[in-house]
N, CA, C and O atoms as a GROMACS GRO file, in nm:
protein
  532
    1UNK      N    1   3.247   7.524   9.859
    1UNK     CA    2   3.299   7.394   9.889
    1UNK      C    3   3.451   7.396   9.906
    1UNK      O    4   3.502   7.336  10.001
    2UNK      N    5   3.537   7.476   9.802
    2UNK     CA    6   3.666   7.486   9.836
    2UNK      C    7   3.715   7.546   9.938
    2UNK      O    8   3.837   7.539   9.954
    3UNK      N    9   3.628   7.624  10.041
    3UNK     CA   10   3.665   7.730  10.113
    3UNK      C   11   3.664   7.593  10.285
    3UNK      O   12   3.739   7.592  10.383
    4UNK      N   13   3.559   7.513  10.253
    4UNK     CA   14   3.534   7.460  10.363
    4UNK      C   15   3.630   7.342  10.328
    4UNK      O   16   3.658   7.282  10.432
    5UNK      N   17   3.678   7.297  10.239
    5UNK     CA   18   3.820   7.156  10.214
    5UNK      C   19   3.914   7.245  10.254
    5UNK      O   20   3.979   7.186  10.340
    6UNK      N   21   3.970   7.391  10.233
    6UNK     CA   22   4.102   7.421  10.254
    6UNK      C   23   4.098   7.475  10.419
    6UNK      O   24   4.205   7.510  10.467
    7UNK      N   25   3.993   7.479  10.492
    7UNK     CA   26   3.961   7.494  10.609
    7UNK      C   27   4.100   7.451  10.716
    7UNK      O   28   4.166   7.536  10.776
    8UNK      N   29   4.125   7.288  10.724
    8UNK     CA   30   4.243   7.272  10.760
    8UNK      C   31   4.376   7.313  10.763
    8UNK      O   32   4.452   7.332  10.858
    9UNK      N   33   4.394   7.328  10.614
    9UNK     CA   34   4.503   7.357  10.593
    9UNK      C   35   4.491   7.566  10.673
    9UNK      O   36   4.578   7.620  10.741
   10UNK      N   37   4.400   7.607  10.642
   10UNK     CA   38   4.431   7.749  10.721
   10UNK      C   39   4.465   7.719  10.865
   10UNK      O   40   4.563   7.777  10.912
   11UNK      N   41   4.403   7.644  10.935
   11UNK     CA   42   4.421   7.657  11.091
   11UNK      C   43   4.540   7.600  11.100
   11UNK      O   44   4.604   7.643  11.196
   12UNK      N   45   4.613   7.492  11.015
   12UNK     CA   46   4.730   7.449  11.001
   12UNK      C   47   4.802   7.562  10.991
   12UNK      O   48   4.854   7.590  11.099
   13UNK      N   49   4.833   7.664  10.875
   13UNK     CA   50   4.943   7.733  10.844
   13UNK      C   51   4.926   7.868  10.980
   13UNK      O   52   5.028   7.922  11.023
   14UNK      N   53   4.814   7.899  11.021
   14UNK     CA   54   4.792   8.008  11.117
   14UNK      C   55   4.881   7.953  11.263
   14UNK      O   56   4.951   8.021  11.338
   15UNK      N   57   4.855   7.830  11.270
   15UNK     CA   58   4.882   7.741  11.377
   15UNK      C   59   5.069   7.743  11.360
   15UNK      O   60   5.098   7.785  11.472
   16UNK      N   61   5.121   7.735  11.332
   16UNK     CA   62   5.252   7.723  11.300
   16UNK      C   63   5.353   7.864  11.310
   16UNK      O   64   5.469   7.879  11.348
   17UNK      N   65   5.227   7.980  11.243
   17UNK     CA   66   5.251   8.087  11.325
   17UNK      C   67   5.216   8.175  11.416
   17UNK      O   68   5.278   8.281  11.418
   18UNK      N   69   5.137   8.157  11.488
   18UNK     CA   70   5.085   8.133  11.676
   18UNK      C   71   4.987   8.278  11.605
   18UNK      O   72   5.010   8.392  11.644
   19UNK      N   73   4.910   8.256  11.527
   19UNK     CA   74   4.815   8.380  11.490
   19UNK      C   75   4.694   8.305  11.441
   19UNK      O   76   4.696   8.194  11.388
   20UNK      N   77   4.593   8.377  11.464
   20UNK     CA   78   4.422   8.338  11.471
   20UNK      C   79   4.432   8.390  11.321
   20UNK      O   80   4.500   8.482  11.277
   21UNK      N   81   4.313   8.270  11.233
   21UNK     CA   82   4.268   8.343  11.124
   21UNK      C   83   4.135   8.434  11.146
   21UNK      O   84   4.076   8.428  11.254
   22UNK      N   85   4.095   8.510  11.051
   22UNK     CA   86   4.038   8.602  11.027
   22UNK      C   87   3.897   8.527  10.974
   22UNK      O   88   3.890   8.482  10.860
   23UNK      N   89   3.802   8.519  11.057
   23UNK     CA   90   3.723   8.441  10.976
   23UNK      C   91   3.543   8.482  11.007
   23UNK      O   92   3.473   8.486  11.109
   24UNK      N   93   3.525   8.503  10.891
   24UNK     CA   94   3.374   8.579  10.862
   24UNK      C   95   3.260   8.544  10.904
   24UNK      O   96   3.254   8.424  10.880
   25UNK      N   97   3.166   8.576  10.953
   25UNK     CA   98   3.064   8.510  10.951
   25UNK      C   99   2.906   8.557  10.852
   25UNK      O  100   2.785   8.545  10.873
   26UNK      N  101   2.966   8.598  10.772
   26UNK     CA  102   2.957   8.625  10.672
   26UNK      C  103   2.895   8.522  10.562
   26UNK      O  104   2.982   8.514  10.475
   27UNK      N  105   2.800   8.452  10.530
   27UNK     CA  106   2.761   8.374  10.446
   27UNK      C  107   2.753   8.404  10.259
   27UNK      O  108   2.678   8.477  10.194
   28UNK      N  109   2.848   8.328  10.223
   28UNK     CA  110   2.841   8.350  10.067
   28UNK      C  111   2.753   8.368   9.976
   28UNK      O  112   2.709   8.258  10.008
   29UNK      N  113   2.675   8.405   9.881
   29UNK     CA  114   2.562   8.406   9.818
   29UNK      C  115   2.541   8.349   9.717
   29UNK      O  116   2.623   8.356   9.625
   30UNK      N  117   2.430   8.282   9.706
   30UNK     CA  118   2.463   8.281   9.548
   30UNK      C  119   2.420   8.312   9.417
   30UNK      O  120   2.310   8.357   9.386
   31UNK      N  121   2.520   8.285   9.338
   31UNK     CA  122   2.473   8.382   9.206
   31UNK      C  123   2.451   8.291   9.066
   31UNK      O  124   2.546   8.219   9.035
   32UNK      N  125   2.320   8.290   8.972
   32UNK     CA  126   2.356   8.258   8.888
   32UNK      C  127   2.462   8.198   8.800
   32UNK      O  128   2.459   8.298   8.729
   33UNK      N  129   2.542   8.132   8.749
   33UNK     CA  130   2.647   8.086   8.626
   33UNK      C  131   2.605   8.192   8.547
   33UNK      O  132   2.490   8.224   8.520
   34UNK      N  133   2.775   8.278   8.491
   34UNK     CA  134   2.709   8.282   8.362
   34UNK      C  135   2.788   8.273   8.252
   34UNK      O  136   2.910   8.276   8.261
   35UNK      N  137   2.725   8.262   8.139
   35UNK     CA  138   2.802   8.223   8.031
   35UNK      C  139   2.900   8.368   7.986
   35UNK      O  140   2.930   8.462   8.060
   36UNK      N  141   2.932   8.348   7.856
   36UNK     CA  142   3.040   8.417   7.803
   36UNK      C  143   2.942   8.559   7.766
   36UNK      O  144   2.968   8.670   7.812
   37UNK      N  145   2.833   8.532   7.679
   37UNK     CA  146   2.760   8.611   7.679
   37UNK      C  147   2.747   8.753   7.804
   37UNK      O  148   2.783   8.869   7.783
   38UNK      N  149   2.686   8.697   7.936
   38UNK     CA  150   2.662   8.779   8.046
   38UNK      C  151   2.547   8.715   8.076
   38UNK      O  152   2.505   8.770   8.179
   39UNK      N  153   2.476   8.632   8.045
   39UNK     CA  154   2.330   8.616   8.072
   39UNK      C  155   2.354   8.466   8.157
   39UNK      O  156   2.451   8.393   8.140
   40UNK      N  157   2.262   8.446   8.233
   40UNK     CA  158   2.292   8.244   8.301
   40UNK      C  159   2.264   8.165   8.217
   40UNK      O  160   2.190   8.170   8.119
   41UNK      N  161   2.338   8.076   8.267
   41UNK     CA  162   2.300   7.947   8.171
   41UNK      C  163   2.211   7.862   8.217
   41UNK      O  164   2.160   7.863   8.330
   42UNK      N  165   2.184   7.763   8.099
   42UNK     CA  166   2.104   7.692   8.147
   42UNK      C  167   2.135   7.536   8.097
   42UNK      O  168   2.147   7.521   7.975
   43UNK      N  169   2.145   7.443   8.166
   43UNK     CA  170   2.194   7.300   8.165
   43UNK      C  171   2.105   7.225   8.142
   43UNK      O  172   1.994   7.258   8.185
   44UNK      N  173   2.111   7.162   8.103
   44UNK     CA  174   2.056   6.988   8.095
   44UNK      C  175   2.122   6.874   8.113
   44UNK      O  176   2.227   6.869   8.049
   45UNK      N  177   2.085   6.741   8.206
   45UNK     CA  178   2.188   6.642   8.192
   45UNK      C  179   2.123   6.627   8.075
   45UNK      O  180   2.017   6.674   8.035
   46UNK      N  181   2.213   6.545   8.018
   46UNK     CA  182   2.186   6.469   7.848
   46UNK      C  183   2.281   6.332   7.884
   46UNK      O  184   2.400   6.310   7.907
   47UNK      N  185   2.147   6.249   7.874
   47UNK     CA  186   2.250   6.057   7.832
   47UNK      C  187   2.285   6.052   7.706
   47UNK      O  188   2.211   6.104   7.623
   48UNK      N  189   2.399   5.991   7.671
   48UNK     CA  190   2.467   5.950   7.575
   48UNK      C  191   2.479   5.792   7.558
   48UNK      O  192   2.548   5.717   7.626
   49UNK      N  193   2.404   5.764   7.461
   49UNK     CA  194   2.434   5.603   7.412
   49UNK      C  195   2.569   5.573   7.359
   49UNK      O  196   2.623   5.682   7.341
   50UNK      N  197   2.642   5.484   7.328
   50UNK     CA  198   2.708   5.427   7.228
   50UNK      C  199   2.652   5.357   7.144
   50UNK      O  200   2.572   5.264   7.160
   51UNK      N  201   2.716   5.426   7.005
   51UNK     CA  202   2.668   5.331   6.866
   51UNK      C  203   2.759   5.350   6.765
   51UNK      O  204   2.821   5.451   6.732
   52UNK      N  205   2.757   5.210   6.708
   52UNK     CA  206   2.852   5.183   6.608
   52UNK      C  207   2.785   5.186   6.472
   52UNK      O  208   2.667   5.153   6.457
   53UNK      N  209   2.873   5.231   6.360
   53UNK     CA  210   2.857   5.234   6.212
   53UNK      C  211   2.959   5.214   6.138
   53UNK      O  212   3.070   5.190   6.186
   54UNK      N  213   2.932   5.222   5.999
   54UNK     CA  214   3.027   5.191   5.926
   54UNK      C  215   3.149   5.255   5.998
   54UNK      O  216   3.227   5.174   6.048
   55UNK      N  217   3.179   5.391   6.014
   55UNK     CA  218   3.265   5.456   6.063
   55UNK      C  219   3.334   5.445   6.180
   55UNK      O  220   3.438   5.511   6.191
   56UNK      N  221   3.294   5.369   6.277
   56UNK     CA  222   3.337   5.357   6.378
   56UNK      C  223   3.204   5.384   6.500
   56UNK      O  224   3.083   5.372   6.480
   57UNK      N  225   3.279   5.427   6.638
   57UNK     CA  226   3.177   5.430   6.750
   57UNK      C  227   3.172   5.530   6.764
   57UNK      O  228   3.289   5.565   6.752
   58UNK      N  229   3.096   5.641   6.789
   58UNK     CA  230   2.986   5.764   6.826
   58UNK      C  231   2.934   5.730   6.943
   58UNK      O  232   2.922   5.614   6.981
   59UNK      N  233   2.888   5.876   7.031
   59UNK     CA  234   2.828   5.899   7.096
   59UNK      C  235   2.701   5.945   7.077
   59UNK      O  236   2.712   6.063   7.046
   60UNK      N  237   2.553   5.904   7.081
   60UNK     CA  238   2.475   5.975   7.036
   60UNK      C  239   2.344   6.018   7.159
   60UNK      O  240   2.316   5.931   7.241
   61UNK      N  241   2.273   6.148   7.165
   61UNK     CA  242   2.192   6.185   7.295
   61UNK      C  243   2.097   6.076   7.278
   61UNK      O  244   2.092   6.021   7.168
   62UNK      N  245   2.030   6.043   7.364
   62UNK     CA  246   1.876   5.960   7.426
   62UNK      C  247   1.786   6.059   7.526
   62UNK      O  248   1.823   6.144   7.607
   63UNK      N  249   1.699   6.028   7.500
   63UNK     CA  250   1.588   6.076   7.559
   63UNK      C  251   1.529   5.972   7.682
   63UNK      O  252   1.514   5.988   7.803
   64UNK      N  253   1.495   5.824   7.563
   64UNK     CA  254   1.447   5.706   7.629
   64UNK      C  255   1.528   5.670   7.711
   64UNK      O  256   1.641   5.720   7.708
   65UNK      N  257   1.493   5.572   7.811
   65UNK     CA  258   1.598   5.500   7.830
   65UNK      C  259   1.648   5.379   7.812
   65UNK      O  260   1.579   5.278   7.795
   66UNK      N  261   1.795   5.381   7.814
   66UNK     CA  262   1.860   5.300   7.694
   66UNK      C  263   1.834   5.110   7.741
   66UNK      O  264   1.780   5.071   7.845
   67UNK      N  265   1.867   5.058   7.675
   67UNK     CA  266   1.891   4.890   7.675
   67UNK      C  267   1.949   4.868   7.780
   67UNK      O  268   2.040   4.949   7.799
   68UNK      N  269   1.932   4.768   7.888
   68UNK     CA  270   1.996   4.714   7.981
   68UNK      C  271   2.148   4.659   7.882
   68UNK      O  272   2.158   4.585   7.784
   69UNK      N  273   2.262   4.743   7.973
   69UNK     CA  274   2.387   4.652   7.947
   69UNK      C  275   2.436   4.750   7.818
   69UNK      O  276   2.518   4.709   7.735
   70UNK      N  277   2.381   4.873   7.811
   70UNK     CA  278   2.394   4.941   7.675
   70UNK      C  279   2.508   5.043   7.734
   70UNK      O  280   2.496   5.092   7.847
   71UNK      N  281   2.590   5.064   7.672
   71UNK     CA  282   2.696   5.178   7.738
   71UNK      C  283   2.669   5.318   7.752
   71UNK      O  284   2.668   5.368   7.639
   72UNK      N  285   2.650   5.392   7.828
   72UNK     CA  286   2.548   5.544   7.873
   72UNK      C  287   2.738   5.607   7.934
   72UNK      O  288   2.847   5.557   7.959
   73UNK      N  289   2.676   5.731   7.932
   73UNK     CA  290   2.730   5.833   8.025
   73UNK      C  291   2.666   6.004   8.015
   73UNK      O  292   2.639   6.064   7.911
   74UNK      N  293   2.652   6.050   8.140
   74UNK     CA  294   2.563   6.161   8.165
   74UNK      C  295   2.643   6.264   8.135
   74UNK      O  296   2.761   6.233   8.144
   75UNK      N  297   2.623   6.377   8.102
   75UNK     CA  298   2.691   6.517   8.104
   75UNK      C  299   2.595   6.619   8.085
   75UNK      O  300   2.489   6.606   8.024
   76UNK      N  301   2.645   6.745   8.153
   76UNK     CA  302   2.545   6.881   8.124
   76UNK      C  303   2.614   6.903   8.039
   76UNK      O  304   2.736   6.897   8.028
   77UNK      N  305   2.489   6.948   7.932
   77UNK     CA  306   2.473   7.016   7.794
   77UNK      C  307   2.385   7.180   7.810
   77UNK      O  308   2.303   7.217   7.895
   78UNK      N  309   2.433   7.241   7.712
   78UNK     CA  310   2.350   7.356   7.694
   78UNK      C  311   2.232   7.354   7.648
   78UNK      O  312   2.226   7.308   7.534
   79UNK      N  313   2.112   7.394   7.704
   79UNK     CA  314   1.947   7.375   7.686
   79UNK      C  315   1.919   7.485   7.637
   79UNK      O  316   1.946   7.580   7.711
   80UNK      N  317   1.869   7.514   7.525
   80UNK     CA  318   1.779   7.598   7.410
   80UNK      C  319   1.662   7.585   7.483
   80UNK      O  320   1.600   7.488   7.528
   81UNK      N  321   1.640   7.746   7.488
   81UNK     CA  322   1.460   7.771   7.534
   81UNK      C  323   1.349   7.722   7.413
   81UNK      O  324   1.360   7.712   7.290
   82UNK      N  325   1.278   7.705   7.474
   82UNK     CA  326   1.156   7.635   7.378
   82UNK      C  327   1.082   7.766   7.309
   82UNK      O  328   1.022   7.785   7.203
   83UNK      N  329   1.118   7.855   7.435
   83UNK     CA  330   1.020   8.029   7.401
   83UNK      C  331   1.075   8.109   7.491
   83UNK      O  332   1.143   8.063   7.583
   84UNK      N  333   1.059   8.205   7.479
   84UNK     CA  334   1.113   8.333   7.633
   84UNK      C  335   1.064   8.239   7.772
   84UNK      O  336   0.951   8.210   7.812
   85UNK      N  337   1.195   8.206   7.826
   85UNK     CA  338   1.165   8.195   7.956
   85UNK      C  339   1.094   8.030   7.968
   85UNK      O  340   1.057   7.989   8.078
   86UNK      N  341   1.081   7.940   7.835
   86UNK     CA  342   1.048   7.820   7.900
   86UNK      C  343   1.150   7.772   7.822
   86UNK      O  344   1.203   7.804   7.715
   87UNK      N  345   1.171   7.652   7.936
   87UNK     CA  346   1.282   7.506   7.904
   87UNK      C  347   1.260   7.392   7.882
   87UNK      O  348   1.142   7.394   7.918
   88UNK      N  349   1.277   7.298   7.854
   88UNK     CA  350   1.248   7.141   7.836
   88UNK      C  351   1.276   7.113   8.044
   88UNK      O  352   1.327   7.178   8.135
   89UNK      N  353   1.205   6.978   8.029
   89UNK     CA  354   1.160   6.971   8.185
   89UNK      C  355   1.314   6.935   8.190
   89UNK      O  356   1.371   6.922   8.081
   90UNK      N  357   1.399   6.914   8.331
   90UNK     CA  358   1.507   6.882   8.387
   90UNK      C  359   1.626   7.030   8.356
   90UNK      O  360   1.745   7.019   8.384
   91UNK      N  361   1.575   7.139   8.304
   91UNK     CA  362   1.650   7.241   8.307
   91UNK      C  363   1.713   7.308   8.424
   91UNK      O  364   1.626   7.337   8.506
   92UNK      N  365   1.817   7.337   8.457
   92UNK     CA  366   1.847   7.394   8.574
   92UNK      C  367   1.990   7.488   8.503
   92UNK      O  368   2.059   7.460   8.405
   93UNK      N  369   1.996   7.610   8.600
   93UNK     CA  370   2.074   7.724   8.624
   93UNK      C  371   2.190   7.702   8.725
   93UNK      O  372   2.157   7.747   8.835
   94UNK      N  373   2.340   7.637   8.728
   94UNK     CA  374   2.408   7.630   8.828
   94UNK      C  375   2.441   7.778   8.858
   94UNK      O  376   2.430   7.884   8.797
   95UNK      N  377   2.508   7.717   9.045
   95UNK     CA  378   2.495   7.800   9.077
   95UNK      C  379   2.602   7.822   9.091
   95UNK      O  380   2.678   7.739   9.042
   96UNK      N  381   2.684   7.982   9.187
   96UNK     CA  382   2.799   7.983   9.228
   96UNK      C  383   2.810   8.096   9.328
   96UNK      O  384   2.788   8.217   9.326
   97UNK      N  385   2.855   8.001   9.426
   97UNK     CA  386   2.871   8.111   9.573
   97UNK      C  387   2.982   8.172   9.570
   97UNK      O  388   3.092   8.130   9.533
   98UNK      N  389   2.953   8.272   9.610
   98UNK     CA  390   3.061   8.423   9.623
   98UNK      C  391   3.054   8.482   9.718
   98UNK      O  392   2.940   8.501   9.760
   99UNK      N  393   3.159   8.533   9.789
   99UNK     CA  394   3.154   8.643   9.901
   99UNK      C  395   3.147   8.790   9.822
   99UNK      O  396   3.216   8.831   9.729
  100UNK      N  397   3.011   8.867   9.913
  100UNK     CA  398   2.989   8.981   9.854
  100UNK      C  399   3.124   9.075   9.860
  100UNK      O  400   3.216   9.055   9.940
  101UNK      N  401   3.122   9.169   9.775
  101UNK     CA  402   3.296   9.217   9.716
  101UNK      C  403   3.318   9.315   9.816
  101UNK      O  404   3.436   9.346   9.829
  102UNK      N  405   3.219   9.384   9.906
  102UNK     CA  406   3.248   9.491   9.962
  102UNK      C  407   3.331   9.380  10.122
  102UNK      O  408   3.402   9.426  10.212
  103UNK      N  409   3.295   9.267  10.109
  103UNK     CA  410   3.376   9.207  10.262
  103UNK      C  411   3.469   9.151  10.198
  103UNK      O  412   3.559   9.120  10.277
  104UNK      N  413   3.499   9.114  10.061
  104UNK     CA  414   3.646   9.119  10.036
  104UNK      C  415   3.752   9.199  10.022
  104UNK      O  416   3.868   9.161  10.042
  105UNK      N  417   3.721   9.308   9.989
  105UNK     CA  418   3.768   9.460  10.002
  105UNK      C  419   3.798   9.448  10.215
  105UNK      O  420   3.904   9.415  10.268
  106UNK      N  421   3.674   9.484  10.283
  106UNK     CA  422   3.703   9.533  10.381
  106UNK      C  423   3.811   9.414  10.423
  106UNK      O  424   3.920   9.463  10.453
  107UNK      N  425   3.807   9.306  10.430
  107UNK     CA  426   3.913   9.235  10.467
  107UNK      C  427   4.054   9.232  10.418
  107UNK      O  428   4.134   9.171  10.490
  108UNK      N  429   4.085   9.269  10.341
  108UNK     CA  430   4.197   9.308  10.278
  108UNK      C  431   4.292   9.441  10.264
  108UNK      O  432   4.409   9.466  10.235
  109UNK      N  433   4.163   9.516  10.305
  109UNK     CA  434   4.211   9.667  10.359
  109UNK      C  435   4.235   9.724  10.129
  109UNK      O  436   4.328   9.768  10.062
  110UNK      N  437   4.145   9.699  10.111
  110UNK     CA  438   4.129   9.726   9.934
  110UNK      C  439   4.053   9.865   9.941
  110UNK      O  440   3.950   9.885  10.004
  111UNK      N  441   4.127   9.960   9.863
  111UNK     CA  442   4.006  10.055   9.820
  111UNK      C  443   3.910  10.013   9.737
  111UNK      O  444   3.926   9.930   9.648
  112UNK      N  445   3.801  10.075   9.766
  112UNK     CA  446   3.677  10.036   9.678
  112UNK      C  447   3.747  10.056   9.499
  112UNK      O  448   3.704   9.979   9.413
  113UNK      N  449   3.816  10.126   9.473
  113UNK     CA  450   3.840  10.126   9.280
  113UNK      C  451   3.930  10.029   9.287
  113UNK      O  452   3.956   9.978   9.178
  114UNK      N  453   4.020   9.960   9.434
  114UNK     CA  454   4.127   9.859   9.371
  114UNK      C  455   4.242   9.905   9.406
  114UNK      O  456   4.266   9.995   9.486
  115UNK      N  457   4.313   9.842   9.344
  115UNK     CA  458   4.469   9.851   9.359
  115UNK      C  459   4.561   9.932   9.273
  115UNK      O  460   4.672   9.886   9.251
  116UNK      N  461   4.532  10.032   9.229
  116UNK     CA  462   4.553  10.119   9.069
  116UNK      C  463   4.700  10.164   9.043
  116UNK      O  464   4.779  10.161   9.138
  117UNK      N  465   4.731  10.196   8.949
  117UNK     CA  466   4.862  10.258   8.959
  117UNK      C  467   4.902  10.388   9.023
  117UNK      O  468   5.018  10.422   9.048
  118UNK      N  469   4.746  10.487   9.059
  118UNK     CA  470   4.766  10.584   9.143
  118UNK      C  471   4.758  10.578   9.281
  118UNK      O  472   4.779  10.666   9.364
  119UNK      N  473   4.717  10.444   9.297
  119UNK     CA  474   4.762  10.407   9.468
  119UNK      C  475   4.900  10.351   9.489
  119UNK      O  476   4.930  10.351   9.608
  120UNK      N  477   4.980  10.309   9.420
  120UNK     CA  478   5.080  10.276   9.427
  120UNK      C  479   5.212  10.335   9.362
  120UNK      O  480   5.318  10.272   9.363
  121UNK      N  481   5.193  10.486   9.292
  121UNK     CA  482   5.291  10.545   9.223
  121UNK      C  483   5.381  10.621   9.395
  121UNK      O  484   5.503  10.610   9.406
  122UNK      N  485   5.317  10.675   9.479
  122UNK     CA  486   5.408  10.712   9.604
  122UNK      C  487   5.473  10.615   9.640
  122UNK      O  488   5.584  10.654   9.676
  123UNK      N  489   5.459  10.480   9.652
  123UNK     CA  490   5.574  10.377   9.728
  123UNK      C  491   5.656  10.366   9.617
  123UNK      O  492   5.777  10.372   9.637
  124UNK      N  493   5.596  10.345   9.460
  124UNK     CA  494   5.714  10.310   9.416
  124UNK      C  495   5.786  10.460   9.346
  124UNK      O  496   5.871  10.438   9.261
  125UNK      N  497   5.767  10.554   9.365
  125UNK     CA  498   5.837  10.656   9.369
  125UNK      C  499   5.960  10.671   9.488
  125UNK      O  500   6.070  10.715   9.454
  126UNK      N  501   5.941  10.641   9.596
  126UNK     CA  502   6.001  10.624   9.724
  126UNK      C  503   6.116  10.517   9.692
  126UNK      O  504   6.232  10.557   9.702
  127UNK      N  505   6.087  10.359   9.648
  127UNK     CA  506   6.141  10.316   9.612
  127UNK      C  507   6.259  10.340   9.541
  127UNK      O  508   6.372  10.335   9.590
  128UNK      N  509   6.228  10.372   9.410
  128UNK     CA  510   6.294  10.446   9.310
  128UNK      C  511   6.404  10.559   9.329
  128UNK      O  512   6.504  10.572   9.260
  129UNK      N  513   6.360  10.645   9.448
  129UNK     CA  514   6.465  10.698   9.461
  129UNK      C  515   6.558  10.652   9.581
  129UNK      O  516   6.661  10.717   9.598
  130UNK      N  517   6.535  10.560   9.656
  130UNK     CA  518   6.640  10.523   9.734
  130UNK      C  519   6.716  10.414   9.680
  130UNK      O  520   6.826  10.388   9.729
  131UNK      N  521   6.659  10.327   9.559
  131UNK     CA  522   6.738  10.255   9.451
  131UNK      C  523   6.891  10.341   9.373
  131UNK      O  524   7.002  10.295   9.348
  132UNK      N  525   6.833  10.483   9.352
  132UNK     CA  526   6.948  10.592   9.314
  132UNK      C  527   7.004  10.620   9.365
  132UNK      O  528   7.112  10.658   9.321
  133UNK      N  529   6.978  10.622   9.497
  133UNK     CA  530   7.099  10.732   9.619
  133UNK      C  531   7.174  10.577   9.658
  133UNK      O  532   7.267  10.573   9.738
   0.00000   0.00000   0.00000
């Protein structure tokens, strides 16, 4: 989604300097979310009532649904499996599109290990010594 909002602004800044962008046809994929763990997650919306007590106002989950005129708001929550591999119904896995790494590499002119300090110790050796002389 961000790639297709900043869309303008590329043909804008390319445009200003009389050069074509570079542009893939290449479709993004997508991949699982995943948590901190390594494994995907898994969401639930969850409604939230308002309710008051001695203490003040709380937010508390609903299942039902609430009282006409009752104050709600939705958010994804983290969903606990019931057992290996089953969820409470409305479970879902977001997603997230990515360009596969080997066409971000080739577009960038990246070696496959990266950008390392042993790809870059000859320039800045070069550097270094014409900083001295």
């Amino acid at each position: 989604m961000e790639a297709v909002a900043a869309m303008a602004a590329i043909v804008a800044v390319h445009a200003r300097v009389a050069t074509r962008p570079k542009w893939s046809r290449e479709l993004p994929e997508p991949f699982a979310d995943t948590g901190l763990n390594g494994k995907p997650r898994v969401l639930v919306d969850e409604t939230f009532i308002e309710k008051f007590d001695r203490h003040g106002m709380f937010y508390e989950p609903t299942r039902d649904h609430p009282e006409p005129g009752a104050i709600t708001f939705t958010q994804p929550v983290p969903c606990r499996s019931i057992r290996a591999g089953l969820y409470r119904e409305g479970a879902y896995c977001p997603l997230v599109f990515r360009p596969r790494r080997a066409s971000l590499r080739s577009g960038r002119n990246i070696p496959p290990g990266g950008w390392g300090l042993r790809s870059l110790r000859p320039s800045l050796r070069a550097s270094l010594a014409r900083s001295r002389s």
